[in-house]
MARMARMI-844796 format. One line per field, with one value per residue (C-alpha): residue number from 1; x, y, z. Coordinates in nm, 3 decimals. Example, Ala and Ser with C-alpha at 12.3 -4.5 7.8 and 13.67 -1.06 7.14 Angstrom:
// MARMARMI-844796
k (1; 2)
c1 (1.230; 1.367)
c2 (-0.450; -0.106)
c3 (0.780; 0.714)
This chain:
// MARMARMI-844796
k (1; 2; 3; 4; 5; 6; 7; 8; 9; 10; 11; 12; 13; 14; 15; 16; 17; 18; 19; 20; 21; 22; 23; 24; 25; 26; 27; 28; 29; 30; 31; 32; 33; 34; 35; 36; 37; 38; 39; 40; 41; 42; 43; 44; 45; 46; 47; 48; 49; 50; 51; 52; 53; 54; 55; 56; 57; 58; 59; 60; 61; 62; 63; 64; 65; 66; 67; 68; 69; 70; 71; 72; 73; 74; 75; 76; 77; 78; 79; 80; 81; 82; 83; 84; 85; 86; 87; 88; 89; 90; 91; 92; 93; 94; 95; 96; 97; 98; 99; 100; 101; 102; 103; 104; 105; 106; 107; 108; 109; 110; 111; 112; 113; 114; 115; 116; 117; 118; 119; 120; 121; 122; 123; 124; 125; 126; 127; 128; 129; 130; 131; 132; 133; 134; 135; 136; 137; 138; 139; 140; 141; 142; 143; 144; 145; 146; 147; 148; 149; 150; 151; 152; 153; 154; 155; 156; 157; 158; 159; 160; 161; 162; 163; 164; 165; 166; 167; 168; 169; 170; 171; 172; 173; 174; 175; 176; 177; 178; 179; 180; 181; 182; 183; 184; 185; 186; 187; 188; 189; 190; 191; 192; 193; 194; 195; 196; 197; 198; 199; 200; 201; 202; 203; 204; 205; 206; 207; 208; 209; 210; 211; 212; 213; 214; 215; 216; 217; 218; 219; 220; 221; 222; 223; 224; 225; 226; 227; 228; 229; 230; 231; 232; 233; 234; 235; 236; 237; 238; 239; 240; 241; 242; 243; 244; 245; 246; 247; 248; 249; 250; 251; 252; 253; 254; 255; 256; 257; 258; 259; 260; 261; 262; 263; 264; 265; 266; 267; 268; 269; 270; 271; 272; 273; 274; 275; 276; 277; 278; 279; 280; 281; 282; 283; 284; 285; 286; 287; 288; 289; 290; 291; 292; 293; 294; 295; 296; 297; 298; 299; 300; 301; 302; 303; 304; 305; 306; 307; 308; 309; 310; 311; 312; 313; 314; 315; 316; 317; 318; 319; 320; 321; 322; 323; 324; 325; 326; 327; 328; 329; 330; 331; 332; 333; 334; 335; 336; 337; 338; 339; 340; 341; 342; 343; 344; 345; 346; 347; 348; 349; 350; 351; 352; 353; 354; 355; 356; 357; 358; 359; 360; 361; 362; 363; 364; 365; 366; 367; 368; 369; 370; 371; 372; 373; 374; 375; 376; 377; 378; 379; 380; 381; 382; 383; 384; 385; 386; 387; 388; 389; 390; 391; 392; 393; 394; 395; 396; 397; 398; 399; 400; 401; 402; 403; 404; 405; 406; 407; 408; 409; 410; 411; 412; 413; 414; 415; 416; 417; 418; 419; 420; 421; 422; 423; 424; 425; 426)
c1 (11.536; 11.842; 11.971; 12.085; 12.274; 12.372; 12.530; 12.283; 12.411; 12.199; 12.354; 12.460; 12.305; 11.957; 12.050; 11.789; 11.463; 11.580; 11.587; 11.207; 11.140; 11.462; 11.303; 11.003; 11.144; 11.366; 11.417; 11.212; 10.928; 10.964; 10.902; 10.569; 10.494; 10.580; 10.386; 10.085; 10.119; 10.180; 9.864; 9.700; 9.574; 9.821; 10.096; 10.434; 10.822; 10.868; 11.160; 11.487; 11.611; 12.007; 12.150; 12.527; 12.545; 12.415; 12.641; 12.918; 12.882; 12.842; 13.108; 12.987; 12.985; 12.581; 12.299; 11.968; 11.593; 11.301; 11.045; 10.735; 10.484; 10.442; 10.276; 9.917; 9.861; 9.820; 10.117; 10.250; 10.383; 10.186; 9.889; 10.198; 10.140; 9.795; 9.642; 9.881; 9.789; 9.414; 9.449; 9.624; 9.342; 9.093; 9.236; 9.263; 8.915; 8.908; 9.132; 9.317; 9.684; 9.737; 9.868; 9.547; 9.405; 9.573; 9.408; 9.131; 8.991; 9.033; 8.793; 8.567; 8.181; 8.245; 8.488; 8.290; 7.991; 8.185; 8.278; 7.967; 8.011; 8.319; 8.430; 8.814; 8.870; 9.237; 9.426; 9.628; 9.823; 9.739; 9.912; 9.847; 9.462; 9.452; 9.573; 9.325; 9.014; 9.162; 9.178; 8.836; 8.715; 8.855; 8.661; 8.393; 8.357; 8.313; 8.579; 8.591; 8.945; 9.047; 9.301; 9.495; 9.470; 9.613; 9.566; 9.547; 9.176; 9.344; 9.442; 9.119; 8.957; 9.157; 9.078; 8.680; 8.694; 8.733; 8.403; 8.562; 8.374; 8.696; 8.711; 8.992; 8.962; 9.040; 9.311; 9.683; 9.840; 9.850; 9.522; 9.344; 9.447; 9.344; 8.982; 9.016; 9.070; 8.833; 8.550; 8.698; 8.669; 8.318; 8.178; 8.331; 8.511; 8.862; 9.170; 9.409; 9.699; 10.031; 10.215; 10.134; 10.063; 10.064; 9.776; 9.792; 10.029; 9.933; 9.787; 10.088; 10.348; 10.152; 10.178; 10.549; 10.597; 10.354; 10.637; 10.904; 10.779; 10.918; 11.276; 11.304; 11.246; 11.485; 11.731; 11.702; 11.690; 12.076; 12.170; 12.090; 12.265; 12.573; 12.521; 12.543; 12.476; 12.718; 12.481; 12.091; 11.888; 11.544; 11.251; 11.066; 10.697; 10.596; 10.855; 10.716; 10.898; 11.199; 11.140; 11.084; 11.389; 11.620; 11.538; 11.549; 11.888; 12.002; 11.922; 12.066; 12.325; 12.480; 12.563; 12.761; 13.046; 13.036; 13.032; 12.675; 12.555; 12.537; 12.183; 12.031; 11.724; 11.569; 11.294; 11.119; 11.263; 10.908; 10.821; 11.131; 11.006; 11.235; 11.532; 11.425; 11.397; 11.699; 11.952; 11.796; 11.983; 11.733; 11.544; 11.189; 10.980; 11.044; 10.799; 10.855; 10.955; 10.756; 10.445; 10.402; 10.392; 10.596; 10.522; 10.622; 10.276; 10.383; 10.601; 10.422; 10.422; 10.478; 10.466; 10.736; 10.572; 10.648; 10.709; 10.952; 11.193; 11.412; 11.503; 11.569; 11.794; 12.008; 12.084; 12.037; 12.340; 12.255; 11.951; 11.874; 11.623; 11.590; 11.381; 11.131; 11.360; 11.580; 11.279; 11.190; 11.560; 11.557; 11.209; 11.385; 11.672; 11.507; 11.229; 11.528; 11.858; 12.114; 12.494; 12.644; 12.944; 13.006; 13.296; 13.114; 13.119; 12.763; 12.647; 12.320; 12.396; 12.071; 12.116; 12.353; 12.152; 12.208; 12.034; 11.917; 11.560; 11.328; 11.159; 10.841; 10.895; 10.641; 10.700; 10.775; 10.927; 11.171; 11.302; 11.600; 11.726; 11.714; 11.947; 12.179; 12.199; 12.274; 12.538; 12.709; 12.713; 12.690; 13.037; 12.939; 12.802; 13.146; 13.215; 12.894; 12.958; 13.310; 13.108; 12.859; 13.210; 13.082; 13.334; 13.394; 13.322; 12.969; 12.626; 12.369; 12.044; 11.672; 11.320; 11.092; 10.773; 10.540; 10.471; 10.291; 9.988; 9.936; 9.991; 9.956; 10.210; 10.419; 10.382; 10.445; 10.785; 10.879; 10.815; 10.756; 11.028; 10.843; 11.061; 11.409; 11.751; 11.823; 12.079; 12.419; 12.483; 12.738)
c2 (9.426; 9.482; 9.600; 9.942; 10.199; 10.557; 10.786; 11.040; 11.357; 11.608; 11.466; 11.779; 12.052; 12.107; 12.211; 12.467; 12.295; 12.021; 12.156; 12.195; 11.838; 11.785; 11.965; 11.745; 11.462; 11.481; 11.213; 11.455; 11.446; 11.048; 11.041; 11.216; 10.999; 10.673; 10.811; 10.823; 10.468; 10.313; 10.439; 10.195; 9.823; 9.587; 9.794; 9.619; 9.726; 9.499; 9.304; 9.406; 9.060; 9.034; 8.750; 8.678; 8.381; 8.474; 8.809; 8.566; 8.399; 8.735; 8.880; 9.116; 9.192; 9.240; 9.235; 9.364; 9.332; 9.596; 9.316; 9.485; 9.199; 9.197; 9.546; 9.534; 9.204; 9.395; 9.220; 9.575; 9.870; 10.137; 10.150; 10.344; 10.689; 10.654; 10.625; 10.928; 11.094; 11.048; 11.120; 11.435; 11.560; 11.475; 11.656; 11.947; 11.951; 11.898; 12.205; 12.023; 11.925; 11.502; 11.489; 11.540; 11.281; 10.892; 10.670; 10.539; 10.883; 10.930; 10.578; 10.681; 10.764; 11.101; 11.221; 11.031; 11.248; 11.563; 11.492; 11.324; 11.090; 11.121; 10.965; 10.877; 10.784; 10.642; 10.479; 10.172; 9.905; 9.706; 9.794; 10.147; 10.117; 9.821; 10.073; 10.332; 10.108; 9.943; 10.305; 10.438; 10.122; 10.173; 10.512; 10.346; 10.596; 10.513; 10.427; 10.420; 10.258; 10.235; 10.004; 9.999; 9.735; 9.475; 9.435; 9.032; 8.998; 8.873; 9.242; 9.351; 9.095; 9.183; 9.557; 9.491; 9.251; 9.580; 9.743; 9.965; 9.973; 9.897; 9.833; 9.769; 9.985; 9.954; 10.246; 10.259; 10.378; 10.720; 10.784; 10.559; 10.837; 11.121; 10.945; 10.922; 11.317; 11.346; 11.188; 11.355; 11.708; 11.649; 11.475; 11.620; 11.317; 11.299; 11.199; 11.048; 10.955; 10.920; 11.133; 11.515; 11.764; 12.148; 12.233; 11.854; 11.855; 11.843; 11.483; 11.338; 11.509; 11.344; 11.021; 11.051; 11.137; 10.805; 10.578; 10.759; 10.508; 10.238; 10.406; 10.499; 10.168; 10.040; 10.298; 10.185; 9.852; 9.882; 10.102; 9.850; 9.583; 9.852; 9.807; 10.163; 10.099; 10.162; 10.127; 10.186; 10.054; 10.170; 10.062; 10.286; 10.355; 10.732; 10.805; 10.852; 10.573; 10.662; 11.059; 10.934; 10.661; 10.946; 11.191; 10.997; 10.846; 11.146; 11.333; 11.026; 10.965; 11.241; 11.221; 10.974; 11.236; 11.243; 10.905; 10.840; 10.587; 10.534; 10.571; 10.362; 10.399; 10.085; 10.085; 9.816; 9.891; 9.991; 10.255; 10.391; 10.753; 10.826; 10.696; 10.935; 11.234; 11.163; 11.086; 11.394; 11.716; 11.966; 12.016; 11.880; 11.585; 11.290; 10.971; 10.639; 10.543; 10.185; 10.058; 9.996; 9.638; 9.404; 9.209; 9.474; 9.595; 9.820; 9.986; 10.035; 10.380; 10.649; 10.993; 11.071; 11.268; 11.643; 11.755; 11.465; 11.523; 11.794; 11.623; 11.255; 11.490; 11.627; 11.324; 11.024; 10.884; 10.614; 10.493; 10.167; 10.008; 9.616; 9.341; 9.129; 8.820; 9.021; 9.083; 8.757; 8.628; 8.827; 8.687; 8.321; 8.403; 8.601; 8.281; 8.048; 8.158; 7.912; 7.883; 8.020; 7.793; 7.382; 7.482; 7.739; 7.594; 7.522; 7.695; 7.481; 7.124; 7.147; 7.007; 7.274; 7.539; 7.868; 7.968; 8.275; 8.399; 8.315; 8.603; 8.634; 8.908; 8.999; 9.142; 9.492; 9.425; 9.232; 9.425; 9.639; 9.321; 9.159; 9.420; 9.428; 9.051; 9.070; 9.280; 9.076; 8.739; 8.837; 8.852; 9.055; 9.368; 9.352; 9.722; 9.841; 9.630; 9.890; 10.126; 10.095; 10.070; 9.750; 9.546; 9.332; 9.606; 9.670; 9.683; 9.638; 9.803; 9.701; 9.732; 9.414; 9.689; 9.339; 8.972; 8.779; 9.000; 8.801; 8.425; 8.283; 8.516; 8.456; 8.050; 8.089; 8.254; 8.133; 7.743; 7.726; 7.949; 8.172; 8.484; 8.266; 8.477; 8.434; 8.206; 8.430; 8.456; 8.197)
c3 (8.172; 8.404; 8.693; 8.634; 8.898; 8.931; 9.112; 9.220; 9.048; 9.264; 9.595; 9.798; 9.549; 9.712; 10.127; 10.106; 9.941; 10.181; 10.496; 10.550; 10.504; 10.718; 11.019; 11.033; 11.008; 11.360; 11.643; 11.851; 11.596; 11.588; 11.978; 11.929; 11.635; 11.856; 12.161; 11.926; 11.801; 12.077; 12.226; 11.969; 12.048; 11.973; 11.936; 11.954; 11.808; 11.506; 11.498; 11.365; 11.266; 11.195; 10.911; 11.095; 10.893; 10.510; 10.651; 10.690; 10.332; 10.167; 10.292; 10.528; 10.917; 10.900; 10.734; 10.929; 10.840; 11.019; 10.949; 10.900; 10.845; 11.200; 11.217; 11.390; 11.239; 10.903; 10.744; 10.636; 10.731; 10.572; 10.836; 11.074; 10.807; 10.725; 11.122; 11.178; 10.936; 11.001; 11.373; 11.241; 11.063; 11.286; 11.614; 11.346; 11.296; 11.636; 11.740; 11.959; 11.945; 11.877; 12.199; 12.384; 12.126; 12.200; 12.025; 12.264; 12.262; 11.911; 11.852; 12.171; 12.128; 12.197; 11.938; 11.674; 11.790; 11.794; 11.422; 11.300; 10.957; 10.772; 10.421; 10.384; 10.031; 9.875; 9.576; 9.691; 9.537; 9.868; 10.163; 10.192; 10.133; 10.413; 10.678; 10.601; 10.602; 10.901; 11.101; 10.904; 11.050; 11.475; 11.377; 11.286; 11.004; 10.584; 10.344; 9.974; 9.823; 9.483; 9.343; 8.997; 8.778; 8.764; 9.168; 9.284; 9.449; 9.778; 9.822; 9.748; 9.992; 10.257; 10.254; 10.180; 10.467; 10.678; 10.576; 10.288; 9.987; 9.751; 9.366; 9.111; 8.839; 8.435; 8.546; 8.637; 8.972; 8.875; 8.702; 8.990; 9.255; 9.032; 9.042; 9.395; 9.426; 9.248; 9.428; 9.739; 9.547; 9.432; 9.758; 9.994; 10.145; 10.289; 10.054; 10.219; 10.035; 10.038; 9.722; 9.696; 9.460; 9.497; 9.695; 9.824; 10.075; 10.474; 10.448; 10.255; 10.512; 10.773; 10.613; 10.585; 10.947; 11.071; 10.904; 11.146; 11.379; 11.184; 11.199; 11.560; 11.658; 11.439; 11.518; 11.876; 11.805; 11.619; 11.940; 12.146; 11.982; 11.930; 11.559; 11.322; 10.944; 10.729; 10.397; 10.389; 10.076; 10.055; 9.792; 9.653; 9.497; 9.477; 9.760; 10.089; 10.266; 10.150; 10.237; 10.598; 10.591; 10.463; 10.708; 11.013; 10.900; 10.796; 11.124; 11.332; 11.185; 10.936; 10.532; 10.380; 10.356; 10.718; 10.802; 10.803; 10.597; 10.236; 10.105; 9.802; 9.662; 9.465; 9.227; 8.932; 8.643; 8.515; 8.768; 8.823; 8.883; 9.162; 8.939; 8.652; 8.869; 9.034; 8.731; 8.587; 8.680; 8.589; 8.873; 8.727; 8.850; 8.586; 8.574; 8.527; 8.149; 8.188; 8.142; 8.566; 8.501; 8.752; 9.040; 9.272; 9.285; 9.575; 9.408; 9.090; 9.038; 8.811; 8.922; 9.227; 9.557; 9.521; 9.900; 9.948; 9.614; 9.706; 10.009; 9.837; 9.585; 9.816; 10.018; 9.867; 9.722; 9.448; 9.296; 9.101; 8.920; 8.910; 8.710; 8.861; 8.920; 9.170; 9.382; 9.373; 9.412; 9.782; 9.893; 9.851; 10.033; 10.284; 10.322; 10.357; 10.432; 10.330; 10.346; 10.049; 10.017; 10.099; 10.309; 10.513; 10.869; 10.963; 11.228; 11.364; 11.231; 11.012; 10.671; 10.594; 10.660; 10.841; 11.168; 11.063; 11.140; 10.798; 10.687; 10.503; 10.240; 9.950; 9.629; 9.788; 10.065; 9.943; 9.657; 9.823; 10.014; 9.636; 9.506; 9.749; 9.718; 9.313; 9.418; 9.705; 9.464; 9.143; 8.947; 8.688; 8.965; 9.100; 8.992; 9.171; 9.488; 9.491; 9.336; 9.661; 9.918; 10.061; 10.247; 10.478; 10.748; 10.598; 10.790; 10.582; 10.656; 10.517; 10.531; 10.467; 10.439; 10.388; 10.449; 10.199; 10.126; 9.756; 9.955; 9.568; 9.423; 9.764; 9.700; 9.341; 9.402; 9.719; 9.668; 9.253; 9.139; 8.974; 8.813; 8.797; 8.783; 8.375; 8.246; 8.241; 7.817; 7.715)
């Protein structure tokens, strides 16, 4: 396995399939999003955590982390699109608008009376299904999850552990949420997941739109600090974070062809669906060519979200697929920072190390920030680094979407070494 890059052949060619998705995705939208969520318990901005001095050894002006294990003390950020989209479908029922349901009415005896017992069923690798049990739960309402195979039991745990009745099946990603539609279909419960089908399509959008949260904090977070990116690398599973990241950045800040930044799209090199569909120029959804095995269990999936394609055609401007060890190369770094070179002046007087803030990445989450790091220090991606236009006047942009939600598989990279960089050929 490698790390493999292309130039995303569609960019530009898809202005009217992507404007719909566009308009829903604006900073006026994100406001109402963010009102919502930060009616919710707990609610605080995550941090937006800037590297000056690994910045400084790559050869960069910045490189900035949205760390998302600090999200409702979930460890993730996926419980941002599946609340939303819950509370969504609920004041629908409801026939009210969301904004005359914050979320201590939504939770309160009498709403739960008005709607009387409700089933939310999903697929998860982890994160996702931990943020619906966790809002089925503040409703005090049932919850059935499914998860993939393959799926550590700490995952599982952690979602039980909020009154779901969860299971990992013999099935992959893909065939685990068709048997999760089709429990919904034939009892009557509520799917709620995040990649869309025709005729599956409100819930999904909904989904997308919660994670806007996530970017207009961080996009006044770098306003505040005077900071615009020049280069935004996104990981993706099915797609849905990366619909929302591209919009958002897209409406804040333009196209890379005028000025905004440049967007990149990073995947495993097994479920590289998004990479398939993009490199492909016939208009058709692609999945992944691998078996979905790798320890980016958040990412593990084949089949790319329908409603979200068009736009992550027309304005996404590379896409990548990476190995395992990159992934696990970023959570190191990202865990400890160090200086990158014995004449690098240190900064704190501590062994040599850098200041910078340590952040605990998973699998997932740190898979874009691993890429981006190949590129910056590896001699032999020297032609994508140019490829990319990084210089010395870059701001790099990232999402650390979760902590350490597999502790052992955290440990086992983080401290053991687990998935080592290869020995370069001789």
């Amino acid at each position: 396995m490698t790390i493999a890059v292309v130039a995303n052949p569609n960019r530009g060619t898809r202005s009217d399939a992507a404007a719909p998705m566009l308009a829903k995705l604006t900073s006026e939208r994100a406001e109402s999003v963010m009102t919502f969520h930060r009616s919710i318990d707990g609610y605080q901005p995550t941090p937006l955590v800037s590297l000056p001095h690994l910045a400084a050894g790559l050869g960069v002006r910045g490189l900035l982390v949205k760390d998302e294990s600090h999200r409702f003390g979930l460890n993730a950020f996926k419980a941002l699109g599946g609340s939303y989209a819950i509370a969504s479908h609920l004041a629908q029922r409801l026939g009210v608008g969301l904004d005359e349901l914050p979320y201590q009415r939504l939770i309160s005896d009498e709403i739960r009376s008005r709607l009387g017992e409700i089933t939310f069923i999903t697929t998860t690798d982890g994160n996702h299904g931990r943020g619906v049990a966790w809002t089925a739960n503040k409703l005090r309402q049932n919850c059935v999850v499914h998860m993939p195979r393959g799926t550590t039991p700490e995952r599982l745990r952690n979602i039980q552990a909020l009154g779901a009745r969860a299971d990992i099946t013999e099935l992959v990603y893909d065939d685990t949420v068709r048997l999760s539609a089709r429990e919904a279909e034939e009892n009557g419960w509520v799917l709620v997941q995040d990649t869309s089908w025709p005729g599956y399509e409100d819930i999904p959008e909904k989904i997308i739109q919660g994670y806007m949260t996530m970017l207009g904090e961080a996009i006044e977070q770098m306003r505040d600090e005077n900071l615009t990116p020049t280069h935004v690398f996104v990981q993706s599973g099915v797609g849905a974070m990366p619909t929302a990241v591209v919009g958002c950045i897209v409406n804040a800040y333009g196209t890379s062809d005028e000025g905004g930044p440049v967007i990149v799209v990073v995947e495993p090199n097994n479920a590289a669906c998004i990479f398939e569909t993009l490199r492909a120029t016939d208009g058709k959804i692609h999945p992944a060519v691998g078996g979905l095995e790798t320890i980016m269990a958040g990412l593990a999936c084949g089949e790319p979200i329908t409603i979200g394609i068009d736009l992550l055609a027309h304005y996404v401007d590379f896409v990548a697929s990476i190995p395992d060890y990159v992934s696990a190369q970023g959570m190191r770094v990202l865990s400890n920072p160090r200086r990158l070179s014995p004449t690098e002046p240190v900064a704190d007087g501590n062994g040599g190390r850098s200041a910078d803030r340590r952040i605990i990445s998973g699998e997932s989450g740190a898979a874009a920030f691993g890429f981006a790091h190949e590129v910056l220090t590896d001699p032999a991606l020297a032609g994508v680094k140019q490829q990319l236009g990084i210089d010395a006047d870059s701001v790099l942009f990232f999402i650390s979407t979760e902590g350490d939600t597999d502790r052992a598989g955290y440990d086992a990279v983080v401290n053991d070494g687990a998935y080592p960089k290869p020995s370069a050929p001789r």
